[in-house]
C-alpha positions in Angstrom: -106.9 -60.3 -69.3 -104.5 -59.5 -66.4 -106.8 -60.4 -63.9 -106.6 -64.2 -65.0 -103.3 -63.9 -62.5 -103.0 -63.9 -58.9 -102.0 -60.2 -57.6 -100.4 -60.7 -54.1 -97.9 -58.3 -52.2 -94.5 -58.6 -51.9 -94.5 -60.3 -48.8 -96.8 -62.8 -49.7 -95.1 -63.7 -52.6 -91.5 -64.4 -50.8 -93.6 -66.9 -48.3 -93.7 -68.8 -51.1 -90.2 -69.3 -51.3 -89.0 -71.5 -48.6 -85.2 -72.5 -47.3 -83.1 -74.5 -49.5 -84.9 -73.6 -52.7 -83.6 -72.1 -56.1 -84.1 -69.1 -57.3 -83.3 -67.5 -60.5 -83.8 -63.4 -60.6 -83.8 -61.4 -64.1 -81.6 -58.7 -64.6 -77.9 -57.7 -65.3 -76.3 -54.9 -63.3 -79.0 -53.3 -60.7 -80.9 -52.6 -64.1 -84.0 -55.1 -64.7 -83.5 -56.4 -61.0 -87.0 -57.5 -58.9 -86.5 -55.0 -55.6 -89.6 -55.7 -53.9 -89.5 -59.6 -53.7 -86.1 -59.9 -52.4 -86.9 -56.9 -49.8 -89.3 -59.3 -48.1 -87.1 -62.5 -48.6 -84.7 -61.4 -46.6 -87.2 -60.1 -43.9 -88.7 -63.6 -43.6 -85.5 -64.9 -43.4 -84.6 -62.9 -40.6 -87.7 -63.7 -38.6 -87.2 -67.3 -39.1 -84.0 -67.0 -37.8 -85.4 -64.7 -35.0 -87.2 -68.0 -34.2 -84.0 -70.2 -34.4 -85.0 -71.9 -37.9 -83.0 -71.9 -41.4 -83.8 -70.1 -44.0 -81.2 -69.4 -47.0 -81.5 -69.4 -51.0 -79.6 -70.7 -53.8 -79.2 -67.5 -56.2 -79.0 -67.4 -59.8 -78.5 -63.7 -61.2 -77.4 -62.6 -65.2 -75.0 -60.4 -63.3 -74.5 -57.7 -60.4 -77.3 -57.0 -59.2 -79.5 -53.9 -57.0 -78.8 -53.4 -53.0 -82.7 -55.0 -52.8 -81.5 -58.3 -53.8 -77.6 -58.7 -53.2 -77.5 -56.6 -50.4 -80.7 -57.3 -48.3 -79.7 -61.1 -48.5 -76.5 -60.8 -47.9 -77.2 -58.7 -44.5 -80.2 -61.5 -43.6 -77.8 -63.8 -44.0 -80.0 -65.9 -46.4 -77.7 -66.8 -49.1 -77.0 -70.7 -49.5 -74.7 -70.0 -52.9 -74.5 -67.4 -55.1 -73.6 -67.0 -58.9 -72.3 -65.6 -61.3 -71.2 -62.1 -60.3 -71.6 -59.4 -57.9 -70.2 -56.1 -56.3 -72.6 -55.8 -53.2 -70.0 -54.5 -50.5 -72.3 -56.8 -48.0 -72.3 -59.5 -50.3 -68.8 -59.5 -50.8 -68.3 -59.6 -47.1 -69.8 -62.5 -46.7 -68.2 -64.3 -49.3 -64.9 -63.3 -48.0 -66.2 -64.9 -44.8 -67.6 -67.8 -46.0 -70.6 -66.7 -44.6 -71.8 -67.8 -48.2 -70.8 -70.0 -50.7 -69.9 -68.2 -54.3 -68.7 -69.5 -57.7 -67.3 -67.2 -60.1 -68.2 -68.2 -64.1 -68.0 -67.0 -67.3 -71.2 -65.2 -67.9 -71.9 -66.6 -71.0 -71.6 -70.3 -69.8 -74.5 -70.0 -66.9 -77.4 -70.4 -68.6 -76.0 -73.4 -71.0 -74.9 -74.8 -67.5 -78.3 -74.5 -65.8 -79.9 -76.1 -69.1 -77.2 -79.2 -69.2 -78.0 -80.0 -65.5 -74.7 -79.5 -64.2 -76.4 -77.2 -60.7 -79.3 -77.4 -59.5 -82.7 -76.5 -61.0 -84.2 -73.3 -60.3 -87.5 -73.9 -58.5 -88.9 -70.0 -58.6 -88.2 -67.6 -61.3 -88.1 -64.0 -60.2 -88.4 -61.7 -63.2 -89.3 -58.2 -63.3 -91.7 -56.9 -65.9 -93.2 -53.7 -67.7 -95.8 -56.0 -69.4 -97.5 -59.3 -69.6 -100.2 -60.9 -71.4 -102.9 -63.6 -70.5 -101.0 -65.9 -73.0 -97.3 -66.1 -70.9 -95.7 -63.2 -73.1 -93.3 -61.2 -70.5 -92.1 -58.2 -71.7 -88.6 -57.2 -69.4 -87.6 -54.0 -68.4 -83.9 -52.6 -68.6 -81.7 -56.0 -69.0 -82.1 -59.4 -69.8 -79.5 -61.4 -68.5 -80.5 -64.7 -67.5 -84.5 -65.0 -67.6 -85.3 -66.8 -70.1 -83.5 -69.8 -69.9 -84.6 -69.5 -65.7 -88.1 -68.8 -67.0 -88.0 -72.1 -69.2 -86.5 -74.1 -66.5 -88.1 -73.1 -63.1 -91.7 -74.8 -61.9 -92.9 -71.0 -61.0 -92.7 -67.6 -62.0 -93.1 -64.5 -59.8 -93.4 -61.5 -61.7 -92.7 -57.6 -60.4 -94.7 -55.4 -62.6 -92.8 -52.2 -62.2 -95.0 -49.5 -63.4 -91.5 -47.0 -63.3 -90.9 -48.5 -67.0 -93.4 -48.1 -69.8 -94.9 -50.8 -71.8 -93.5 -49.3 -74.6 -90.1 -51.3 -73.9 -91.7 -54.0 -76.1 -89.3 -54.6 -79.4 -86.4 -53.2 -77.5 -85.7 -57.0 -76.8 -84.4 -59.9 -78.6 -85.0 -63.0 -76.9 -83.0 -65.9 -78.6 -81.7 -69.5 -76.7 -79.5 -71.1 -79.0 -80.6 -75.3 -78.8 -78.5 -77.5 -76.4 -75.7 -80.0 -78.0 -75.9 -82.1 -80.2 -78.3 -80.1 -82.0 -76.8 -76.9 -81.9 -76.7 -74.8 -85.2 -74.6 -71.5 -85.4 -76.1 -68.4 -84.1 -77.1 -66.4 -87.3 -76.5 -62.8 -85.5 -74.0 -61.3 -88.3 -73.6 -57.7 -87.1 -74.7 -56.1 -83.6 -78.4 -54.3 -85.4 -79.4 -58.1 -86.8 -82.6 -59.3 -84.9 -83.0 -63.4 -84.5 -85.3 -63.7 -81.8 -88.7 -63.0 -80.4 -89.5 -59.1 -78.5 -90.8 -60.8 -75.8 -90.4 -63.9 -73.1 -92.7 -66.8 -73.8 -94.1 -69.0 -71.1 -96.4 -71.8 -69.9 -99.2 -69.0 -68.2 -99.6 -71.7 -65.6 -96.5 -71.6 -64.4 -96.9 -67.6 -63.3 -97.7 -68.5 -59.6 -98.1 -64.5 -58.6 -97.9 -60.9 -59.9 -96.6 -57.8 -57.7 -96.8 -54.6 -58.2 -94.4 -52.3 -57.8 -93.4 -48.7 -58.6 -90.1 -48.3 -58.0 -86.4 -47.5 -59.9 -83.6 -48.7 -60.8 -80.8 -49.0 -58.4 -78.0 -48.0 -60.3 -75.1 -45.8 -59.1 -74.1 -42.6 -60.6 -70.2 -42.4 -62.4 -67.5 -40.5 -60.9 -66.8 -37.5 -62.8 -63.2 -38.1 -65.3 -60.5 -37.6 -63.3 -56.8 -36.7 -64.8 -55.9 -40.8 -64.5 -59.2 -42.3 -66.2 -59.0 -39.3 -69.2 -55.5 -40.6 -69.7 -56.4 -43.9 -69.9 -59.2 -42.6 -72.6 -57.0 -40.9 -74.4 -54.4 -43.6 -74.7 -57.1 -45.3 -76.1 -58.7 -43.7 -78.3 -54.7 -42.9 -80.0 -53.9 -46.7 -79.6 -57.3 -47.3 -82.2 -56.8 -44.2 -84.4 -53.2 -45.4 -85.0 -54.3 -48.9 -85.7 -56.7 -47.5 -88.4 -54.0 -45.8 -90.1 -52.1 -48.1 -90.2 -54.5 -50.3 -92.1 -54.2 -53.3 -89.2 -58.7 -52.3 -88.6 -61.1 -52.0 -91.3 -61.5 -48.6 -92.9 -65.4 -49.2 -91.9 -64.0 -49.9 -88.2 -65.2 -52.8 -85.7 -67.6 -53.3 -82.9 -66.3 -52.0 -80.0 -67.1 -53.8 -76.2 -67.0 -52.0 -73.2 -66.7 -53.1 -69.5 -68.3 -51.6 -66.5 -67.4 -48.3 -64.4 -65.7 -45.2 -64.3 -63.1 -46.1 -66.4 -64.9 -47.6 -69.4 -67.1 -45.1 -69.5 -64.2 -42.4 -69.2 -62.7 -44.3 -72.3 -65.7 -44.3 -74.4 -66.4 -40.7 -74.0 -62.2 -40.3 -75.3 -63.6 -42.6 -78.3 -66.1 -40.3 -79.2 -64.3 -37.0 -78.6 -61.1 -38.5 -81.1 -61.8 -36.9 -84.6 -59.6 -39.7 -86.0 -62.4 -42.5 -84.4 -65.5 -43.0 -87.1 -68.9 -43.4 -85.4 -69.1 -47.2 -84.5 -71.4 -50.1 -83.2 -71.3 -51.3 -80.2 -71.7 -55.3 -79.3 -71.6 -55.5 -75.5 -73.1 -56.5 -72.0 -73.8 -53.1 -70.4 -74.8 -49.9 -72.2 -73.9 -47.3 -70.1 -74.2 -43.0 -69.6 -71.5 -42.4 -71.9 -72.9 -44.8 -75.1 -76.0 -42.7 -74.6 -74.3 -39.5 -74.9 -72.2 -40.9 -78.0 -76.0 -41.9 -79.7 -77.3 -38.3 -79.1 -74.0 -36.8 -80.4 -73.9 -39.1 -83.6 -70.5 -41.1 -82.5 -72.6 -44.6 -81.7 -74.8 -46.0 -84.5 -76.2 -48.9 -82.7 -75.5 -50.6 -79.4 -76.4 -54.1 -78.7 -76.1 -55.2 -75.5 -77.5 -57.3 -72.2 -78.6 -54.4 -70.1 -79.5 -50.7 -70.0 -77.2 -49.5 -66.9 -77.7 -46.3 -67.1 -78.5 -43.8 -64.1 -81.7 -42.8 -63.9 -81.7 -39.7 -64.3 -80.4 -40.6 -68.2 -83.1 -42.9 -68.3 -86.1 -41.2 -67.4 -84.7 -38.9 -71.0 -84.5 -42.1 -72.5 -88.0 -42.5 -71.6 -89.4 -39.4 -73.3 -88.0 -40.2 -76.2 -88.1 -43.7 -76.9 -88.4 -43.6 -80.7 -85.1 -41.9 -81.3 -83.6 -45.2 -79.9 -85.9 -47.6 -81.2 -83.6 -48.4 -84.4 -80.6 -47.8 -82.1 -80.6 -50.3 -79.5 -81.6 -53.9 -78.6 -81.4 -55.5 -75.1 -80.4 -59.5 -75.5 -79.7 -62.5 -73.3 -76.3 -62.8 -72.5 -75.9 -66.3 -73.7 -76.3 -64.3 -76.7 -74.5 -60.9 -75.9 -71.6 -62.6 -74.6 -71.1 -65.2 -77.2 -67.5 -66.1 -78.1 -68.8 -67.5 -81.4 -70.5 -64.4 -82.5 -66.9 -62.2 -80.5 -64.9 -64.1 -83.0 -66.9 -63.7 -86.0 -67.8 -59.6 -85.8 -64.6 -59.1 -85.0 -65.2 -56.9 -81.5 -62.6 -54.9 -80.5 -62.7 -55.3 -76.3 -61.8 -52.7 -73.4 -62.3 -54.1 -69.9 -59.9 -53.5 -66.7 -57.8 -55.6 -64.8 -57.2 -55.2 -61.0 -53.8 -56.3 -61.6 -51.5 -57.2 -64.3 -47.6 -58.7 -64.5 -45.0 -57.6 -66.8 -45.6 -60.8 -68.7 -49.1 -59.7 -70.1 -51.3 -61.9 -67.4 -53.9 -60.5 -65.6 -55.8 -60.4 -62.5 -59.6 -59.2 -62.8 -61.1 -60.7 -59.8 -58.5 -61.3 -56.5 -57.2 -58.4 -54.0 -53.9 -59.9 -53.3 -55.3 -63.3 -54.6 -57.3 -63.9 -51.7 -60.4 -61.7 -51.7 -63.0 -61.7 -54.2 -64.1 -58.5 -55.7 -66.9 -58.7 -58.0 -66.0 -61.5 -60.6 -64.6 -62.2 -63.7 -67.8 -61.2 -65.2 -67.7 -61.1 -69.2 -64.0 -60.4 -69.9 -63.4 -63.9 -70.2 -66.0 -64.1 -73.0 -64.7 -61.8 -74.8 -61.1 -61.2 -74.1 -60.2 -64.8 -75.4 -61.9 -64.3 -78.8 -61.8 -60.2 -79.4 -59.9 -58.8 -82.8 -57.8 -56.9 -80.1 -58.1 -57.4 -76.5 -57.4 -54.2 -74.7 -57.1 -54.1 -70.8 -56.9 -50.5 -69.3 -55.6 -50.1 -65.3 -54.6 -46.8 -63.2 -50.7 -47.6 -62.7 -51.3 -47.5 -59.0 -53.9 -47.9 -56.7 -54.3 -46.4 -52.5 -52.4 -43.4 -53.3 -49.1 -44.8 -55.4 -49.0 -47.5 -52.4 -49.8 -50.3 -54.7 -48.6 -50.9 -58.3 -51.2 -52.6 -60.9 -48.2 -53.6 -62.4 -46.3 -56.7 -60.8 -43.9 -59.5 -61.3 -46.5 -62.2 -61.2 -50.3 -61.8 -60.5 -51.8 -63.2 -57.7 -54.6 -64.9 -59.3 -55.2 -65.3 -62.9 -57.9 -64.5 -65.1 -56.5 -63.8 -68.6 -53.6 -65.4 -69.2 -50.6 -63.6 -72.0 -51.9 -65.6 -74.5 -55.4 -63.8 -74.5 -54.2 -60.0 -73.6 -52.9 -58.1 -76.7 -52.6 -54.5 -75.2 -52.4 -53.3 -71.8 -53.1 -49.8 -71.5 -52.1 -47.4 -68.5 -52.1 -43.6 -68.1 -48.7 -43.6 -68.8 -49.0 -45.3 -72.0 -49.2 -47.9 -74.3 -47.7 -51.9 -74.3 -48.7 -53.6 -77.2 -48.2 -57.5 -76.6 -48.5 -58.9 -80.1 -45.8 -60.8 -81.6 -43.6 -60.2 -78.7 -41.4 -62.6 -76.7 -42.0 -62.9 -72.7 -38.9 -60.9 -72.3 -39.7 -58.5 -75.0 -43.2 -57.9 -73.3 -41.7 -57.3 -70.0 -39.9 -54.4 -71.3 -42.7 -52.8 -73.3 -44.8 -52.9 -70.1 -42.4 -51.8 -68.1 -41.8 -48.8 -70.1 -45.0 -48.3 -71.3 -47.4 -48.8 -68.4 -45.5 -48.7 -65.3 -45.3 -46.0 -62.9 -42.4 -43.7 -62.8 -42.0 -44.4 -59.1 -41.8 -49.1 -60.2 -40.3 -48.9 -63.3 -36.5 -49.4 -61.8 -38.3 -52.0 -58.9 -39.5 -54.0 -61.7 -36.6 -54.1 -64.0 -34.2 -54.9 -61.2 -36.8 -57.8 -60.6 -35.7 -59.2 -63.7 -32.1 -59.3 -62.9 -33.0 -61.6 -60.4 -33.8 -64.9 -62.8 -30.8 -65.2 -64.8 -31.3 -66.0 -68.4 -34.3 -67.9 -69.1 -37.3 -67.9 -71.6 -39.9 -66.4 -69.0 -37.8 -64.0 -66.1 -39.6 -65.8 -63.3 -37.8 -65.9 -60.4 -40.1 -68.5 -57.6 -39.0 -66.9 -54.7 -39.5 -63.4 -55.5 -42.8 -63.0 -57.8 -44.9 -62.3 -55.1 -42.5 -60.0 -53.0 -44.2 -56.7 -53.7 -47.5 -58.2 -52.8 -45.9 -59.3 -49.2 -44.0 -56.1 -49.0 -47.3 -54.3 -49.2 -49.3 -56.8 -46.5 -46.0 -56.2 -44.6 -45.4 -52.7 -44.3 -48.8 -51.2 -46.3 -47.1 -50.4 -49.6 -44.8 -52.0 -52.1 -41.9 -49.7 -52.2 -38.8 -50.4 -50.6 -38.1 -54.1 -51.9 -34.5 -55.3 -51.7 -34.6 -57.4 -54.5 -30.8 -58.5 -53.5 -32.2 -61.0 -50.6 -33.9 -62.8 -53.5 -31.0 -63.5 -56.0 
């Protein structure tokens, strides 16, 4: 049946692909991203541009994505625009340059976006696969991110076959795309184990231009090992929710809980699971990482729903050998779906994700290094931050070695505004937000979440306002942030040339 398909290599399929055209690539994180195809984009662009001709991409990913793709493009210099969100330290060069043009969105708005016409059409669809059928089914590999709605829309699909995952990945999907307005009905996903869509990807089979093979893994990075800081954070945590269950203010049964990605969420959900006072929970989130595996095998996680497997590979090749333990324990969705405010709002999710910055007002700053250069994005917070039961952002205190506080007067580029955060966590402590005045937030950050070596900086900063509703003081928010681009940390401020 497979032989109804053109088989080609890599590098013929990417001389397909010419400049100036869109291209939508499956996968979320490195997990369920095509290697092979962008590998030999980016050599073709560079021996174009050996011959003094243009050659660059538009680029639509679900998320992150592998070295192979963000990375090789990024060093060939063949990226026309790029969205929604990355963490490619070459990538992020170049957008810092301008080498590249890069919009950050929410990720849950990008496919609705592509379908409403409001950037251009994908021409190619890149997807990696672990299966396919004669009639157009696709069955993805570790994430699902954005490919079906760039499936639906582009005039061609290249498939990677990637032989590294088994066919057997069929039913760990659940492809859903919710219809456009004005025809829109609600989502009928109730809790994170409910199933409303189809296992696999369905397409037009004369749309599937090419098929490469390929053999190769996923590029995800290992986790750093918990550190004092990130078990803190944990810890902090995990009390902040065991205290909240006793005191009645989350369900006896508990809530879905949603994670962010790194060191420190999976630090924290390893404190989750360790807490005797935490029940064994569901998750409803984008990226299912080491530690939710561990927390499956140990009893601690009942189900995790999410948009991608980001897992290292050593974890996943286990995973692998024993697929039917997690076959009524996990489902991979689009993140139209995963990502859903309307379906954060109804469960009830209970949301950890980490801010780069925040102020002693409750704002903070997930995307902007001194509110100039991009990171990685604003990812997913967004999506769920403004709509979780309680939004939770965890951050180490300080940053380059106590040289930086995450905690400032005013952040230098805003995500998540106060009216959004409800707890900011710290390995110092606590600062719950609810209910609280700006002034009364101020000093519950401040003596919560602040390191030792700020705490009097920032409480002298609020001297310098006078009375007022919100202890802003124009001339001085961003002082500690020019102290630090001054003199390469923000300690020492004289807060009396500012009153």
């Amino acid at each position: 049946m497979r032989q109804t398909y053109k088989f080609v290599t890599a590098d013929e399929a990417a001389a397909y692909i010419n400049n100036g055209d869109m291209v939508g690539f499956s996968g979320f994180t490195p997990a369920g991203s095509p290697k092979a195809v962008p590998t030999a984009l980016a050599k073709r662009a560079e021996a174009l541009h050996a011959e003094g001709k243009e050659f660059k991409i538009g680029m639509y990913t679900g998320a992150s994505t592998g070295d192979s793709l963000d990375g090789a493009l990024a060093r060939a210099n063949a990226i026309l625009f790029r969205t929604p969100y990355q963490s490619n330290k070459d990538l992020r060069s170049a957008l810092n340059c301008n080498d590249a043009h890069y919009f950050d969105m929410h990720l849950s708005t990008l496919p609705q976006e592509l379908r409403y016409g409001f950037m251009p059409k994908p021409k190619f669809a890149v997807l990696e696969v672990c299966d396919f059928n004669a009639d157009g089914e696709l069955v993805l590999t570790t994430a699902v991110g954005i490919s079906p709605t760039v499936a639906n829309l582009a005039d061609y699909i290249i498939l990677e076959w990637n032989h590294k995952h088994p066919k057997e990945l069929r039913g760990f999907h659940d492809i859903y795309e919710p219809q456009d307005p004005p025809y829109r009905k609600e989502i009928p996903l109730y809790k994170p184990s409910d199933r409303i869509g189809s296992p696999v990807i369905k397409v037009d089979p004369k749309k599937i231009l090419c098929v490469v093979e390929t053999e190769l893994p996923d590029e995800v990075g290992g986790f750093t090992p918990v550190d004092e800081v990130t078990a803190k954070i944990g810890a902090n945590v995990a009390l902040f929710l065991a205290n909240e269950l006793k005191a009645g203010r989350i369900p006896k049964e508990f809530l879905p809980i949603q994670s962010g990605v790194g060191n420190i969420a999976n630090a924290v959900l390893g404190s989750l699971g360790a807490n005797p006072d935490i029940p064994p929970f569901e998750m409803y989130t984008e990226v299912i990482q080491d530690a939710v595996i561990d927390l499956m095998y140990d009893g601690n996680v009942k189900f995790a729903s999410g948009c991608s497997l980001t897992v290292s590979n050593a974890v996943l090749e286990k995973m692998y050998s024993n697929l039917d333990f997690f076959r009524d324990k996990l489902v991979l969705r689009p993140q139209e779906i995963s990502n859903n405010p309307e379906l954060v709002r109804r469960m009830g999710l209970i949301t950890i994700n980490t801010a780069l910055e925040a102020d002693i007002f409750g704002n903070v700053n997930s995307t902007h290094v001194l509110g100039q250069k991009m990171m990685n994005g604003i990812g997913g917070s967004g999506d769920f931050t403004r709509n979780a039961y309680i939004s939770i952002f965890t951050t180490p205190s300080t940053a380059k070695g106590g040289k930086i506080s995450s905690i400032v007067p005013m952040v230098s580029h805003l995500d998540h505004s106060e009216h959004s955060v409800k707890v900011i966590i710290t390995e110092h402590g606590i600062a719950d937000l609810r209910g609280k005045s700006p002034i009364q937030r101020a000093n519950e950050i401040i003596e919560n979440c602040v390191a030792p070596e700020y705490q009097e900086v920032l409480r002298d900063y609020l001297k310098t306002s006078g009375k007022c509703h919100t202890n802003q003081n124009l001339s001085a928010a961003f002082a500690m942030h020019n102290q630090f681009k001054n003199t390469g940390s923000m300690e020492g401020i004289n807060w009396e040339d500012y009153k």
